[in-house]
C-alpha positions as CSV (number, residue, x, y, z in Angstrom):
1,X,-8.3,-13.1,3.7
2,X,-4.9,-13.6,2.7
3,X,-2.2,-10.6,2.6
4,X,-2.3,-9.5,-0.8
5,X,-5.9,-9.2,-0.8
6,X,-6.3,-7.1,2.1
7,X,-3.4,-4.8,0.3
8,X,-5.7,-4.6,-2.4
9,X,-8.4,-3.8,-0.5
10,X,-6.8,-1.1,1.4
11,X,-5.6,0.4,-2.2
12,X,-8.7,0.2,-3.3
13,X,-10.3,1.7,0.0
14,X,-7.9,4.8,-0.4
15,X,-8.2,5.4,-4.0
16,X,-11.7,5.1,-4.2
17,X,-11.3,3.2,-7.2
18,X,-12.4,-0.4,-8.5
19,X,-9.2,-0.9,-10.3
20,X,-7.0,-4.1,-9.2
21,X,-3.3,-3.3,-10.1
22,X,-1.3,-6.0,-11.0
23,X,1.8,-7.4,-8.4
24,X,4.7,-5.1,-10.1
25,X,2.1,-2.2,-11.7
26,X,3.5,1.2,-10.5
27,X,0.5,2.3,-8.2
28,X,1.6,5.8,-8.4
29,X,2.4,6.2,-12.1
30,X,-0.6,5.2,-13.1
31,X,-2.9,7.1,-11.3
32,X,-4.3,4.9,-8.7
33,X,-2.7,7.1,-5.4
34,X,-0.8,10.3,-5.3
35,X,1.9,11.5,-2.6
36,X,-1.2,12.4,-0.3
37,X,-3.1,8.9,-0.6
38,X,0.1,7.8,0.9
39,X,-0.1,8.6,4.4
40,X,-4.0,7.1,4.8
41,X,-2.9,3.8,2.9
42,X,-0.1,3.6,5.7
43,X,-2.8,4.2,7.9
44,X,-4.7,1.5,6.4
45,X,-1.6,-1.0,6.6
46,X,-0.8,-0.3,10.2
47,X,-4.4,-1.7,11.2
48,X,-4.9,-3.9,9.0
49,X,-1.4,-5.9,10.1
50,X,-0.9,-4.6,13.2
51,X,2.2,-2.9,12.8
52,X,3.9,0.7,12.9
53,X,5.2,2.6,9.8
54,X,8.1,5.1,11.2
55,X,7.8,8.8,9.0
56,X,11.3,8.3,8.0
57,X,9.6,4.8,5.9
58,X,6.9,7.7,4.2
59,X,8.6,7.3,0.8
60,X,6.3,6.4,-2.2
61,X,8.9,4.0,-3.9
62,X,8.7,1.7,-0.8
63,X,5.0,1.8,-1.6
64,X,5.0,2.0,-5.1
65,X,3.7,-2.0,-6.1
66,X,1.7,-4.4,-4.0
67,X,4.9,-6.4,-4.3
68,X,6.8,-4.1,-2.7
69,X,4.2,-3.4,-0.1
70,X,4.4,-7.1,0.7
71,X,8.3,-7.3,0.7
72,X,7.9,-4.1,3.6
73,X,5.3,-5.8,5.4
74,X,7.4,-9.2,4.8
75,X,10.4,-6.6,6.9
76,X,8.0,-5.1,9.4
77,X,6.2,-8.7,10.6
């Protein structure tokens, strides 16, 4: 499974929702997570890729696209 499909999967997981936002779709302007989906979708991203989000990185507009939570991970790997 490539990366942007386990994103999805994890956004997916955490909304509870079937939607499939597209690259640059704000994920939290249109619904699909709120400020407290945030912390489990970071959850979600730190097992899924084996990495460690710091709480100072806990800001939804580093979150806020799966583009942008591919350029992160991009930083993070």
């Amino acid at each position: 499974m490539d990366k942007r499909a386990k994103i999805l999967e994890i956004i997916e997981s955490v909304s509870k929702k079937k939607i499939r936002p597209g690259p640059d779709e704000s994920l939290f302007d249109s619904g699909m997570l709120d400020s407290f989906a945030l912390p489990d979708m970071v959850t979600g991203l730190e097992e899924a890729f084996g990495i460690r989000i710091p709480d100072a990185d806990l800001n939804p507009r580093k979150f806020d696209s799966v583009q942008r939570i591919e350029q992160y991970l991009e930083s993070r790997l």
